[in-house]
C-alpha positions in Angstrom: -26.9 -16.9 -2.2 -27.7 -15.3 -5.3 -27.5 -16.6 -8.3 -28.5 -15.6 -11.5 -29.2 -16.3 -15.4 -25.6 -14.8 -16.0 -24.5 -17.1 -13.4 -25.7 -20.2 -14.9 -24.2 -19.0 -18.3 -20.4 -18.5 -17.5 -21.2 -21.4 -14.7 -19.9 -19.4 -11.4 -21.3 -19.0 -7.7 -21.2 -15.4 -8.1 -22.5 -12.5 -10.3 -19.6 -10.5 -10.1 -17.0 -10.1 -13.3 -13.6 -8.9 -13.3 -13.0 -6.7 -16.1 -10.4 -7.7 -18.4 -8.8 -4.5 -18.0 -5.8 -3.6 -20.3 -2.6 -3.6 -17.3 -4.7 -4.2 -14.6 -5.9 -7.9 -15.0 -3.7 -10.2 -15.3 -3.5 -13.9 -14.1 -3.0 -13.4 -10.6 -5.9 -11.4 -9.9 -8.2 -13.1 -12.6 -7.6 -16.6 -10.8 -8.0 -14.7 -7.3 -12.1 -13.8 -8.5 -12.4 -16.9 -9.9 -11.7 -19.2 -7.5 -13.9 -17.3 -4.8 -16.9 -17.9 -7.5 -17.0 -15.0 -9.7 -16.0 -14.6 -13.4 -12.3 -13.5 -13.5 -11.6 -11.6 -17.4 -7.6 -11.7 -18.8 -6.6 -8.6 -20.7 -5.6 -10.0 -24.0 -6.0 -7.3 -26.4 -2.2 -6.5 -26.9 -0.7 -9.7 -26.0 0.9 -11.8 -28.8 -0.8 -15.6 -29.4 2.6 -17.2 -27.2 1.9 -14.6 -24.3 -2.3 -15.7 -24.3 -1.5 -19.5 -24.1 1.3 -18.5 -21.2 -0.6 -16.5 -19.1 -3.6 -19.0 -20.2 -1.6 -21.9 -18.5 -1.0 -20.0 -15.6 -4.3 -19.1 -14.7 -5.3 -22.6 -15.1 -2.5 -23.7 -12.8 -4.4 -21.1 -10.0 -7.8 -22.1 -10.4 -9.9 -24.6 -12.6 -13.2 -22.6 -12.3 -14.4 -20.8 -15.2 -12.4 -17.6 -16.6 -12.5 -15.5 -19.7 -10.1 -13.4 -21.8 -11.0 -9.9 -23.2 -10.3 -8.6 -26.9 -11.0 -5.2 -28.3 -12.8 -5.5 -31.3 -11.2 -3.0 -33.2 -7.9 -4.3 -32.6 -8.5 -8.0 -32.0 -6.3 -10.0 -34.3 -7.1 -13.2 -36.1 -4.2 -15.3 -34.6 -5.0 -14.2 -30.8 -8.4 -15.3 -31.0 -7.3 -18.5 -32.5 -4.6 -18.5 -29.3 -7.7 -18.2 -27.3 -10.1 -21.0 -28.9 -7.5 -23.1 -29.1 -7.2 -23.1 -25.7 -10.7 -23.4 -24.7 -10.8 -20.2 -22.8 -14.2 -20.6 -21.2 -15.7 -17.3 -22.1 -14.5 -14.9 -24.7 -15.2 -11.6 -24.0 -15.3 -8.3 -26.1 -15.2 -4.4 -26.0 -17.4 -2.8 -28.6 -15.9 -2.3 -32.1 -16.7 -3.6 -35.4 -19.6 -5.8 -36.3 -18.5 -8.8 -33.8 -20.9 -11.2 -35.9 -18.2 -13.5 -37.4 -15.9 -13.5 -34.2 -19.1 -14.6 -31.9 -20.2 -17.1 -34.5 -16.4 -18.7 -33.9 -16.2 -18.7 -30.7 -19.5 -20.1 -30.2 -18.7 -22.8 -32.9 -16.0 -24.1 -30.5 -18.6 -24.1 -27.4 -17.4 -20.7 -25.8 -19.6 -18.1 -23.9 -19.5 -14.9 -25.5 -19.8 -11.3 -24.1 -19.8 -7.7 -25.4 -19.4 -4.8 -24.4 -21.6 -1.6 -25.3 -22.3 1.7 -24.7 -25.3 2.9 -26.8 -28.4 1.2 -27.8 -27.4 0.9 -31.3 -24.4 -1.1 -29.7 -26.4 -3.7 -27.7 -28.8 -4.5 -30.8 -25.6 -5.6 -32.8 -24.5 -7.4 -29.8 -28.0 -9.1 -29.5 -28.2 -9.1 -33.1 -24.9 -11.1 -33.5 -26.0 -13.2 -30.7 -23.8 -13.1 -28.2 -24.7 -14.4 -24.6 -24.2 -11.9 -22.2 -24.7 -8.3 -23.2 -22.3 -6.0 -20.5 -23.2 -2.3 -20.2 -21.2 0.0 -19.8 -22.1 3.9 -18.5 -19.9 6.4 -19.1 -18.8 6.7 -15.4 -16.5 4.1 -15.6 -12.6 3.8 -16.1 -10.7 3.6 -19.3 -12.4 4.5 -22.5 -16.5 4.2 -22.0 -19.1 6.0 -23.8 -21.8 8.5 -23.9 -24.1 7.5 -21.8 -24.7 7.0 -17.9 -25.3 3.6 -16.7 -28.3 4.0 -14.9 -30.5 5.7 -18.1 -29.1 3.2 -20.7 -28.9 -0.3 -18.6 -32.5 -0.4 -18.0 -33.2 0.5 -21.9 -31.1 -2.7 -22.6 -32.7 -4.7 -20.4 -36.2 -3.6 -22.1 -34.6 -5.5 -25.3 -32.9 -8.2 -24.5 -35.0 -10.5 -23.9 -33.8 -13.7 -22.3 -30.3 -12.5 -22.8 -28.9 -11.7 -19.0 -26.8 -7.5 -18.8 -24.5 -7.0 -16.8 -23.9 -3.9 -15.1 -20.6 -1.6 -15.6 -19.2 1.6 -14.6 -18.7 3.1 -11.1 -19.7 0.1 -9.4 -18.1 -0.4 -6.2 -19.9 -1.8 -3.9 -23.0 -4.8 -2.8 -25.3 -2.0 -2.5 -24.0 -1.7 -6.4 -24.8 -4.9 -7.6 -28.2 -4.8 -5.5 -29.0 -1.7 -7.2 -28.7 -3.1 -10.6 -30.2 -6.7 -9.8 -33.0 -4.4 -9.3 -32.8 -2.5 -12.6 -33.2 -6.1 -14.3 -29.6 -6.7 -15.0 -27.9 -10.3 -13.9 -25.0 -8.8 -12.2 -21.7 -6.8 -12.3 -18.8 -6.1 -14.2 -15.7 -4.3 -12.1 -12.8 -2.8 -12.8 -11.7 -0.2 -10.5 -12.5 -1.6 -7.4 -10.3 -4.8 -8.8 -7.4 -2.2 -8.8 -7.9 -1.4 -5.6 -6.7 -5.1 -4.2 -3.6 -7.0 -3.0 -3.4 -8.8 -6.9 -4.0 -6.3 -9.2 -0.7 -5.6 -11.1 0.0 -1.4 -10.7 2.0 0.4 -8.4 1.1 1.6 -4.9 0.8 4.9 -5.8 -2.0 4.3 -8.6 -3.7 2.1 -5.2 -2.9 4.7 -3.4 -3.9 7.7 -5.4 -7.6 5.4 -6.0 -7.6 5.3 -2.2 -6.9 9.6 -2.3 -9.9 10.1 -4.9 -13.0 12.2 -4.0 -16.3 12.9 -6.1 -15.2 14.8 -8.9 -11.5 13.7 -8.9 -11.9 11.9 -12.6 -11.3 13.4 -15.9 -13.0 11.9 -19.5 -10.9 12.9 -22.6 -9.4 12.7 -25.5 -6.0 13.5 -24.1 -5.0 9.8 -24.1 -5.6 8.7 -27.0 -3.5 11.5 -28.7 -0.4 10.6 -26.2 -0.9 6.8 -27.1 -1.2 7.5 -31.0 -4.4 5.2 -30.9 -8.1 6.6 -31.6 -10.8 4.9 -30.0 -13.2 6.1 -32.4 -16.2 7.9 -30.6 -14.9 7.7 -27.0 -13.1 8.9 -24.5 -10.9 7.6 -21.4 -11.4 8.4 -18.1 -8.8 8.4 -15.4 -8.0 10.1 -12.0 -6.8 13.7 -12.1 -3.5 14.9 -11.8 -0.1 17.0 -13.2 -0.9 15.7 -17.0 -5.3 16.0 -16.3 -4.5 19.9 -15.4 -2.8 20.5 -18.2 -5.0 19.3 -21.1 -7.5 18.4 -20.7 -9.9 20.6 -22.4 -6.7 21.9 -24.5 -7.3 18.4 -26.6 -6.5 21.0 -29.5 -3.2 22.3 -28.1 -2.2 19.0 -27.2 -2.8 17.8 -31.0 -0.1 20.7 -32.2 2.9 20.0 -29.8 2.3 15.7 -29.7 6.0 15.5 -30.2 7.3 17.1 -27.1 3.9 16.0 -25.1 5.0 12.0 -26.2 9.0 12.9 -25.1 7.5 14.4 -22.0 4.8 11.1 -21.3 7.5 8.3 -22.3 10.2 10.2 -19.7 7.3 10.0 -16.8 7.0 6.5 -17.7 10.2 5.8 -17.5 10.9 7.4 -13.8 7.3 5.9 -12.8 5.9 9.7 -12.3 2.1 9.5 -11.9 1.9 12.6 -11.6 2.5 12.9 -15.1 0.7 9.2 -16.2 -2.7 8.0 -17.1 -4.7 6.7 -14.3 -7.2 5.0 -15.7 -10.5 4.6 -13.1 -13.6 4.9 -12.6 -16.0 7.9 -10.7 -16.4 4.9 -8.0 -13.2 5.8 -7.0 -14.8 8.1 -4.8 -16.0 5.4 -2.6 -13.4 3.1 -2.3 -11.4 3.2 1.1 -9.3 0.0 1.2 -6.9 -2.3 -0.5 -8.2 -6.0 -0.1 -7.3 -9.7 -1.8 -9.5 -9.9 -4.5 -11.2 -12.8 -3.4 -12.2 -10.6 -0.1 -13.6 -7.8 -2.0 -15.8 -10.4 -4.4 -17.7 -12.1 -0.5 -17.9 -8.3 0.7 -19.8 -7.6 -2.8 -22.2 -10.7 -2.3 -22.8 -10.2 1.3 -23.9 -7.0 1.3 -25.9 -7.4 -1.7 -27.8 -10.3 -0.1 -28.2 -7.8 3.6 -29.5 -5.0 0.6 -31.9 -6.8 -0.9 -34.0 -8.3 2.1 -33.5 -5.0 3.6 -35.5 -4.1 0.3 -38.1 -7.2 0.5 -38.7 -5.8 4.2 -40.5 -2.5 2.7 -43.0 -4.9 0.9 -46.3 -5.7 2.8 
């Protein structure tokens, strides 16, 4: 088995974490990862204080192993976080933002593991700085809105500074080989998202599964064009999602898109409406490229472990 210092941390069997992705985890498929023994993360960023303490309950009516809840920084408001303490969410995880120093200093106050999220260097030495537990990383390969960097040049710089605090891995990870890979680099496992789409819990429609299933190297897209459709800036980041209809026509037109928001919104909200992907964001990551199968979550987390443990003593083998 492998087990790490992130492991003992969040107090799982297994270094793999769920992210709390905004529509795509939600307590069904958080409970599903952490019953099997990894770190399930609830989307909580939007929700109001009643909906956190629901879906809370509910997740705790699934599993009693250790789960967290996910806030965006920027956007986290006081009276969710209170939701969340309240009700002794095990681990309280964030997306970079504003200085997190007074929210970690809360949480930790009430006995909660803390996380955060980064995507640059100057990132992770607030997060250290503020002293949260577990540092994530977070290349710019991944799903959603994610940062400048690739994973593989900016996780092992982290590493370098963190000290006794245990990174995890993020972006484009799919796969054991993936988590052996960044065991390797010195991080203490993996943090998931798209390949947590891709399973029997995960709460979108068979055609986003299905389109994830469809998606070859190079079928992603980073841009602005979201955030200009939502009416929300993410300030210093783009969002990446699987190409399609809306993709083709602008990204790279960011500008055009920025002049004619009012018929672009009408056009966005009537996709939404007839569930159109075609015409909808997609958010996932490059590792959609190697993902070939729908699976229960719990499924995909022993598939993860397994061949991360064949990986590695394949690796010890070349050693004489």
């Amino acid at each position: 088995m492998i087990h790490t210092k992130a492991c003992e941390i969040f107090g799982i069997m297994h270094p793999v974490v769920l992210a709390g992705m905004g529509g795509g985890a939600n307590p069904a498929l958080v409970a599903a990862v952490s019953e099997v023994g990894g770190l399930g993360i609830l989307a909580c960023t939007w929700a109001t204080p009643d909906d956190i303490r629901a879906q809370v309950a509910d997740i705790r009516a699934r599993t009693s192993r250790p789960f967290g809840v996910n806030f965006v920084l920027d956007q986290v408001a006081p009276e969710k976080l209170d939701a969340a303490i309240e009700e002794r969410v095990p681990v309280i995880s964030l997306f970079r933002g504003t200085d997190p120093t007074d929210i970690v200093a809360r949480a930790r106050a009430a006995g909660l593991v803390t996380t955060l999220q980064v995507t640059t260097m100057d990132e992770a030495r607030t997060a250290l700085a503020a002293g949260v537990d577990v540092v994530i990383v977070q290349g710019r390969e991944g799903g959603g809105h994610m940062g400048p960097h690739p994973l593989w040049t900016l996780l092992p710089q982290v590493v370098a500074i963190a000290g006794a605090t245990p990174v995890l891995a993020s972006g484009a990870l799919v796969s054991g080989r993936d988590l052996a890979a960044a065991l390797a680099m010195g991080a203490s496992g993996v943090h998931m998202g798209t390949r947590f789409l891709a399973s029997v819990e995960a709460p979108i429609s068979d055609q986003f599964k299905a389109a994830i299933l469809a998606a070859r190297d190079g079928d992603t897209v980073a841009s602005k064009m979201w955030d200009l459709l939502w009416g929300q800036e993410w300030s210093g980041m783009m969002a990446r999602a699987l190409r399609n209809d809306l993709t083709l026509r602008w990204a790279g037109r960011e500008g055009e898109l920025a002049a004619s928001l009012g018929p672009a919104r009408a056009e966005f909200a009537a996709a939404k409406a007839a569930g159109d992907h075609s015409r909808l964001n997609m958010l996932a990551g490059e590792g959609s490229a190697r993902i070939d199968s729908i699976l229960p979550a719990a499924e995909i987390v022993r598939s993860v472990v397994a061949e991360a443990e064949a990986a590695l003593r394949e690796a010890a083998a070349l050693i004489r």
